[in-house]
Every structure is written in structure tokens, then in C-alpha cells.
C-alpha positions in Angstrom: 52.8 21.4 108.8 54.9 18.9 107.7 52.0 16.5 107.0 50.0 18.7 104.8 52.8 18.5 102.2 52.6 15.5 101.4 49.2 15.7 101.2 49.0 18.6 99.1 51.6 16.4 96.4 49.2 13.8 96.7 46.2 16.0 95.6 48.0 17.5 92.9 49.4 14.3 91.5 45.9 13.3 91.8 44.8 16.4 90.0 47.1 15.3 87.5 45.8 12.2 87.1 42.2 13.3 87.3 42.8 15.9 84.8 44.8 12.8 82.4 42.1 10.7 82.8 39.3 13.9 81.4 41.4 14.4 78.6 41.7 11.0 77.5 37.5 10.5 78.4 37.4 13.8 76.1 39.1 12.2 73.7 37.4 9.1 73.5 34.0 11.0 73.8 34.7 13.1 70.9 36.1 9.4 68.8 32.4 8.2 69.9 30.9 11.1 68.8 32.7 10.8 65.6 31.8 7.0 65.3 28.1 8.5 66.1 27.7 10.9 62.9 29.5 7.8 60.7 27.0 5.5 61.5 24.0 8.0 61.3 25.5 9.0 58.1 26.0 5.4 56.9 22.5 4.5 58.3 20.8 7.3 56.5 22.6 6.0 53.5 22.2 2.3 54.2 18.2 3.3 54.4 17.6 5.7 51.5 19.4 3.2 49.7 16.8 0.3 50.9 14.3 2.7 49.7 15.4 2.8 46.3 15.9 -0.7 46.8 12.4 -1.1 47.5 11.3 1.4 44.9 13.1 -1.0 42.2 11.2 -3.9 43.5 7.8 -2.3 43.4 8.5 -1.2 39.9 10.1 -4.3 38.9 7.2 -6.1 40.1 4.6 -3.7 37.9 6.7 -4.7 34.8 6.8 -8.0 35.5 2.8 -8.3 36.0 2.6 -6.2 33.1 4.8 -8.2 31.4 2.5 -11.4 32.7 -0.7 -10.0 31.4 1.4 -9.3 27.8 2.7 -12.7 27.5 -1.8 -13.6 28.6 -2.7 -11.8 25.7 -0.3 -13.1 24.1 -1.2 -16.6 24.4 -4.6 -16.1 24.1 -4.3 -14.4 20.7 -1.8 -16.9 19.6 -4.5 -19.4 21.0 -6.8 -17.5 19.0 -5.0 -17.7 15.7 -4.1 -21.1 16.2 -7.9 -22.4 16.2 -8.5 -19.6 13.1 -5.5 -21.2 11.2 -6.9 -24.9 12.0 -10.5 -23.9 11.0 -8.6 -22.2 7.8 -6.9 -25.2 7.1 -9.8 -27.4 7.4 -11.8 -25.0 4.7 -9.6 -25.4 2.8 -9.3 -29.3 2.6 -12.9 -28.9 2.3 -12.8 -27.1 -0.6 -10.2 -29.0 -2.4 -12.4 -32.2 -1.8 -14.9 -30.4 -3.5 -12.9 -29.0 -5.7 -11.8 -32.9 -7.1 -15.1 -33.8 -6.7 -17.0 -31.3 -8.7 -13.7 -31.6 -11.1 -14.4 -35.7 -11.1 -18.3 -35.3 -11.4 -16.9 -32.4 -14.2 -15.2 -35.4 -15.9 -18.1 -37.9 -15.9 -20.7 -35.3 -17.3 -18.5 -34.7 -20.4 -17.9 -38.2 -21.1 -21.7 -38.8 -20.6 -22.5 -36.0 -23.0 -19.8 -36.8 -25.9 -21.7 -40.2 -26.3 -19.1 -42.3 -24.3 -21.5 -44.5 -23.0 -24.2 -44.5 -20.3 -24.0 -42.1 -17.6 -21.8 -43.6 -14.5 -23.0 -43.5 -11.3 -22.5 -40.0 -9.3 -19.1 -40.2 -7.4 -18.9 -41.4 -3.7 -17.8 -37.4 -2.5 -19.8 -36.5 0.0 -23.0 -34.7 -0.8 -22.5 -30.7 -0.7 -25.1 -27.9 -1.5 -24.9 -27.0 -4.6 -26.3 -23.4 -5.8 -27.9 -23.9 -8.5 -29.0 -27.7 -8.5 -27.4 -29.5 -11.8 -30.3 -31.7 -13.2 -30.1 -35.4 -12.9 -28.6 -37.3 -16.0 -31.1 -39.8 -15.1 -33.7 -38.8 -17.2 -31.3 -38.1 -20.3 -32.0 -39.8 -22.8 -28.8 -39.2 -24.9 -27.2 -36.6 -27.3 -29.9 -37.3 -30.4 -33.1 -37.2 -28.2 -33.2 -33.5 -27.8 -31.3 -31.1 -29.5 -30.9 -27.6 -28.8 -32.9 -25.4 -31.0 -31.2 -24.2 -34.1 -28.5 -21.5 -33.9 -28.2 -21.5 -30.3 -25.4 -23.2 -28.0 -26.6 -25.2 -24.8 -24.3 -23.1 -23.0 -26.1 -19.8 -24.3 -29.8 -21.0 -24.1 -31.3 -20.3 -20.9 -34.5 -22.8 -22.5 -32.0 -25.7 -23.1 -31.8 -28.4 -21.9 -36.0 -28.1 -22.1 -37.6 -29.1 -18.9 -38.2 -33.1 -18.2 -41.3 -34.1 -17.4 -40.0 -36.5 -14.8 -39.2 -34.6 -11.8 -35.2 -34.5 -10.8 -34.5 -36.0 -7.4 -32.6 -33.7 -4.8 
């Protein structure tokens, strides 16, 4: 049976091989396994991390639309005071045109009264409504045609200046 020796070397030698060739496929099998659990690992990481990734973006988005609508109101109300503080600004030039024109219509009055002269004409302010009416000094006939009554102060007689017969225009 000298040919079944060499046969039987062969298949052991084989054997050998085929058993080499397992271990090293074991081997590799369990590096891929290992490389397998790393990258689910690494995965699972990679996607709870694009979750709170995404979670940051959703809320970062809410702030900055609620920062959007705040800077809105904002404007609006800054909008808002702007057109208060022009209409406050434009009262108030108002009244100081009044103000220097009552003052200046002030001014002619008592130089009328104190004998200076005939009455000048009314200044050029424009025309405002004036609670209570003054009387025209057009039908004045100066400071020694009527006289208050005796003991009393124009200023403190509600019947002085006595009413005109001529009626005062408006």
C-alpha cells in the first residue's frame, strides 16, 4: 500500500492547511465582527448625535422666529413712538407760535391801553380758537371814554369793560 501513503500525507497536509486557512477565516471573521459592533456603535452615535443636532436646529429656529417677531414689535412700537414723538414735537411748535403770538398780541393790547397811540393792527399769526373770545379794540374808544366804575379794577369787574353797542366781529 505503498500508494496510500502518500496519499494519506497529502490529506493531512491538506488538513493542515484547511484547518490554517479556518483559523485565519476565524480570525478575520471575528476582526469583521469587531469592525461590525464599532460601526454600529459609531452609527448609533453618529445618529443620536444628528438628532440632537436636529433638535438644536428646531429650537434654534423657534428663537430665532421668536426673536423675529420681537425685533416686529419692536419696530412697530419704535414706529409707533416715532410718529407720537413727531406729532409731540409738532404740538409743541404749535404752541410756542401761539405762545409768541398771544405774547405779541399781549404786547400790542398794553401799549394800546396805556395811551400809546391807536390800536395796531392784529398780528399776521395765524388765527387760533380762542376760549373765551377777547373783544375787538375796534370799537374802543380810548382810556378816557369809559372808565371803570369807582373802586373797582378792570381786572376784578366782571361788568367792565361795559358791553358795546356795536357788535365784535369773530
Amino acid at each position: 500500500m505503498p500508494t496510500r501513503c502518500p496519499l494519506a500525507a497529502e490529506l493531512r497536509t491538506l488538513q493542515a492547511e484547511l484547518g490554517a486557512l479556518q483559523a485565519g477565516q476565524a480570525a478575520e471573521l471575528g476582526q469583521l465582527e469587531r469592525a461590525l459592533v464599532l460601526a454600529q456603535a459609531e452609527r448609533a452615535a453618529a445618529t443620536a448625535e444628528a438628532a440632537q443636532q436636529a433638535e438644536e436646529v428646531a429650537r434654534l429656529r423657534d428663537e430665532v422666529a421668536g426673536l423675529r417677531a420681537e425685533l416686529r414689535r419692536g419696530q412697530e412700537l419704535c414706529a409707533q413712538y416715532q410718529l407720537e414723538a413727531t406729532a409731540l414735537r409738532a404740538d409743541a411748535r404749535l404752541k410756542e407760535q401761539r405762545h409768541r403770538c398771544a405774547t405779541a398780541e399781549v404786547v400790542r393790547l398794553q401799549g394800546a391801553l396805556r395811551g400809546r397811540g391807536a390800536p395796531r393792527a392784529p398780528s399776521q399769526c395765524p388765527s387760533t380758537p380762542r376760549t373765551p373770545r377777547t373783544p375787538s379794540l375796534s370799537t374802543w374808544r380810548g382810556p378816557r371814554a369809559r372808565r371803570p366804575p369807582a373802586g373797582s379794577s378792570p381786572s376784578s369787574s366782571s361788568s367792565w369793560p361795559p358791553p358795546s353797542s356795536s357788535s365784535t366781529p369773530t
